[in-house]
N, C-alpha and C positions, 0 to 999 in steps of 0.2 A: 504494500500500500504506500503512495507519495505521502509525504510530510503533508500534513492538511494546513490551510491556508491559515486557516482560525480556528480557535478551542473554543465555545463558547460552556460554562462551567453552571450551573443551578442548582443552587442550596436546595435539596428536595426533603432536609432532614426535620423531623417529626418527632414531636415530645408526649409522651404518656399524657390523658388529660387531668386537669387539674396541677400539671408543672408552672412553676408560678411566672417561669421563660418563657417567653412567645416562640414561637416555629415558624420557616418559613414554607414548611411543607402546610402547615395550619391555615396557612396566608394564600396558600392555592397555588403553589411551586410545583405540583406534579402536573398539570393542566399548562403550564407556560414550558414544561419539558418537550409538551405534543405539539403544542403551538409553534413551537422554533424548528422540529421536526418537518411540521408540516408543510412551513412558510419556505424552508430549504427547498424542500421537494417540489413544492408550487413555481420556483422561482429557478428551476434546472439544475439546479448543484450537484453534482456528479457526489456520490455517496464517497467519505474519506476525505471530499475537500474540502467541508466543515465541520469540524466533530461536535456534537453536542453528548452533555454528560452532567449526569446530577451527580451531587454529591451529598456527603456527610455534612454537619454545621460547616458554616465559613466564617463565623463571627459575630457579626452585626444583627445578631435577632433581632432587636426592636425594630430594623429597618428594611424587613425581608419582605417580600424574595429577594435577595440577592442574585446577581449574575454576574460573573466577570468572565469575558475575551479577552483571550492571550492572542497572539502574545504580545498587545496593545499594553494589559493588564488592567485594562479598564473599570472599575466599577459601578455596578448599578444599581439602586437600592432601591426598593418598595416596586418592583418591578412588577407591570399587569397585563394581560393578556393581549389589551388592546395597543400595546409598546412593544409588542414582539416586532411588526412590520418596521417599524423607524428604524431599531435597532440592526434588521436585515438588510433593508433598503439602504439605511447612510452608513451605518456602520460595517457591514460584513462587504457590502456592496461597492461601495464609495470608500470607505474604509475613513471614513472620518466619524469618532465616538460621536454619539449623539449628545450634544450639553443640556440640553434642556432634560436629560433624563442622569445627568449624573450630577451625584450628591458633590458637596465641597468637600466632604469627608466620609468615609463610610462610618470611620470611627467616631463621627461626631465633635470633629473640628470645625 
C-alpha cells in the first residue's frame, strides 16, 4: 500500500455511564467515523490515500469529538457531522486546515 496522503485520526472513545468525564464517543464520534468514510468515497479517493481511524481518548474530552490530520497535525474540536465536508473539501482537498473549525487551543489556551 503507498504512504497515504493524510491520516485523519477520531477520538471514538467511550466512558461507562455515569463517568463524571464526558466522551467523545458520547458526543457522536462513531457516526463522524462513517461520515468521513463516506464523504472519501463520495469524493473518489482511491482507498489507502486517506486513512481514517478512530481511536482510544486523545485528551481534550470536554471538547470532543476531536479529530486531528497528520501529518498537518491539525486539531479539531467539538467536531459535527455537518463539518465532515469542509474538512474534506479544504482541508484533505485543498489541503488548507479549515480555521473556522479549529480551536486556538485544544488544551484550552
Amino acid at each position: 500500500m503507498p504512504k497515504p496522503k493524510y491520516h485523519i485520526i477520531i477520538c471514538t472513545n467511550t466512558r461507562p455511564p455515569g463517568h463524571p468525564k464526558p466522551s467523545c464517543g458520547a458526543a457522536g464520534s462513531p457516526g463522524l467515523l462513517m461520515t468521513f468514510n463516506m464523504g472519501l468515497m463520495e469524493r473518489g479517493y482511491q482507498p489507502g490515500e486517506v486513512l481514517v481511524t478512530g481511536s482510544a481518548c486523545l485528551g481534550p474530552c470536554e471538547q470532543g469529538p476531536t479529530v486531528v490530520v497528520y501529518p498537518d497535525a491539525t486539531w479539531y474540536s467539538q467536531v459535527k457531522e455537518a463539518d465532515v465536508p469542509a474538512i474534506l473539501d479544504e482541508h484533505i482537498g485543498k489541503g488548507k486546515p479549515v480555521e473556522k473549525l479549529k480551536p486556538n487551543s485544544v488544551w484550552g489556551g
